[in-house]
ChimeraX commands (.cxc) that place a marker at each C-alpha (Angstrom):
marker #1 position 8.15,6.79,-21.89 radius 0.5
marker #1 position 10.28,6.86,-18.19 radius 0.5
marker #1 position 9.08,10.36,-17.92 radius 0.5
marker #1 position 5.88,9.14,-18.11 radius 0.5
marker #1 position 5.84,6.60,-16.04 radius 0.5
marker #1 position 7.76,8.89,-13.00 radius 0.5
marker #1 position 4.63,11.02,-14.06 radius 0.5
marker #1 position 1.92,8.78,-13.26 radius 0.5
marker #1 position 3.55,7.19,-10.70 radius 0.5
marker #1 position 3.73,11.07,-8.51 radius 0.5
marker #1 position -0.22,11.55,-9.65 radius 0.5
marker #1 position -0.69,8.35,-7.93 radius 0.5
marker #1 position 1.36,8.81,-5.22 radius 0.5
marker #1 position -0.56,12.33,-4.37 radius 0.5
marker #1 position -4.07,10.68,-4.98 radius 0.5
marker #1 position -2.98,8.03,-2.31 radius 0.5
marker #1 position -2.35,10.67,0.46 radius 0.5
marker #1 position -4.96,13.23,-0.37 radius 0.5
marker #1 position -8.03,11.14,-0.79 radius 0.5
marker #1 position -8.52,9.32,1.88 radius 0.5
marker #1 position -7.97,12.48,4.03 radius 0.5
marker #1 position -10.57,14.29,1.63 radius 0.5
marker #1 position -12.89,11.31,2.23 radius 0.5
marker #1 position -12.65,11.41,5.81 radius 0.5
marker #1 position -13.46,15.10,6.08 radius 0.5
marker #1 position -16.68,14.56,4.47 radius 0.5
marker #1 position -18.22,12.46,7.07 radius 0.5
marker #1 position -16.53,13.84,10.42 radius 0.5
marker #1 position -15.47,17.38,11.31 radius 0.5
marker #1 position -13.84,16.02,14.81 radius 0.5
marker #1 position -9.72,16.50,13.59 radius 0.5
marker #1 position -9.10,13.43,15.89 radius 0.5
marker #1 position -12.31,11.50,14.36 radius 0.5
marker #1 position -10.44,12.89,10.65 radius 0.5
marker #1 position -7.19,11.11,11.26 radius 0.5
marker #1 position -8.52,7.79,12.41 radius 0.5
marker #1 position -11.03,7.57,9.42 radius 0.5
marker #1 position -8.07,8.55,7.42 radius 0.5
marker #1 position -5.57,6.08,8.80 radius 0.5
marker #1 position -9.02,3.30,7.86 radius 0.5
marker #1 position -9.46,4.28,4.67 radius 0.5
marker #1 position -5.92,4.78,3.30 radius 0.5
marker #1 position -4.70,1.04,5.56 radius 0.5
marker link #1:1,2 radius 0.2
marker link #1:2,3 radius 0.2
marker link #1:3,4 radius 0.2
marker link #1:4,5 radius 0.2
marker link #1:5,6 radius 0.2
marker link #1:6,7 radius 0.2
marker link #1:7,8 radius 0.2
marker link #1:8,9 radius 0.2
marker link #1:9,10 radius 0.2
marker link #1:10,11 radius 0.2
marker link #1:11,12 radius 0.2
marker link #1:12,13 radius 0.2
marker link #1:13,14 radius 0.2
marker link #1:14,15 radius 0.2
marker link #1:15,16 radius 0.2
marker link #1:16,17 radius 0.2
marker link #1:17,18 radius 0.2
marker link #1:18,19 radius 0.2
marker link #1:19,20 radius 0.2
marker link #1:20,21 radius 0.2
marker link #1:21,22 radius 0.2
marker link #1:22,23 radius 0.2
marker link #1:23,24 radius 0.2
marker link #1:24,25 radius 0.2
marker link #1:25,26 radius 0.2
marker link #1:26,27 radius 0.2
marker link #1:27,28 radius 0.2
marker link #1:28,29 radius 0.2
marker link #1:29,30 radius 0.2
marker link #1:30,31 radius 0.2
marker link #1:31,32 radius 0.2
marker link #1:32,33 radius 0.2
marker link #1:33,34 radius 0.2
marker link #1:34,35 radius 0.2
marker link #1:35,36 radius 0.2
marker link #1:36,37 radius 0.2
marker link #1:37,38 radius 0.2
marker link #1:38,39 radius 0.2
marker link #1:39,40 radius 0.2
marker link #1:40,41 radius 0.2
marker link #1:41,42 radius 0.2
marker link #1:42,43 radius 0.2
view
């Protein structure tokens, strides 16, 4: 069960810093527009 849990908590923990840089590289294609939309989404 704690290996489980340290399990889901990484998956988590690499959903939280790649999708709101995936999200943001949908809609701009500006790096500098990408990291502000990125900082907004993941904030």
């Amino acid at each position: 069960v704690v290996m489980l849990i340290r399990v889901v908590g990484l998956i988590l923990v690499i959903a939280l810093l790649t999708i709101p840089a995936s999200i943001a590289g949908q809609f701009t294609y500006s790096l500098r527009k990408m990291m502000v939309v990125g900082c907004l989404l993941g904030a």
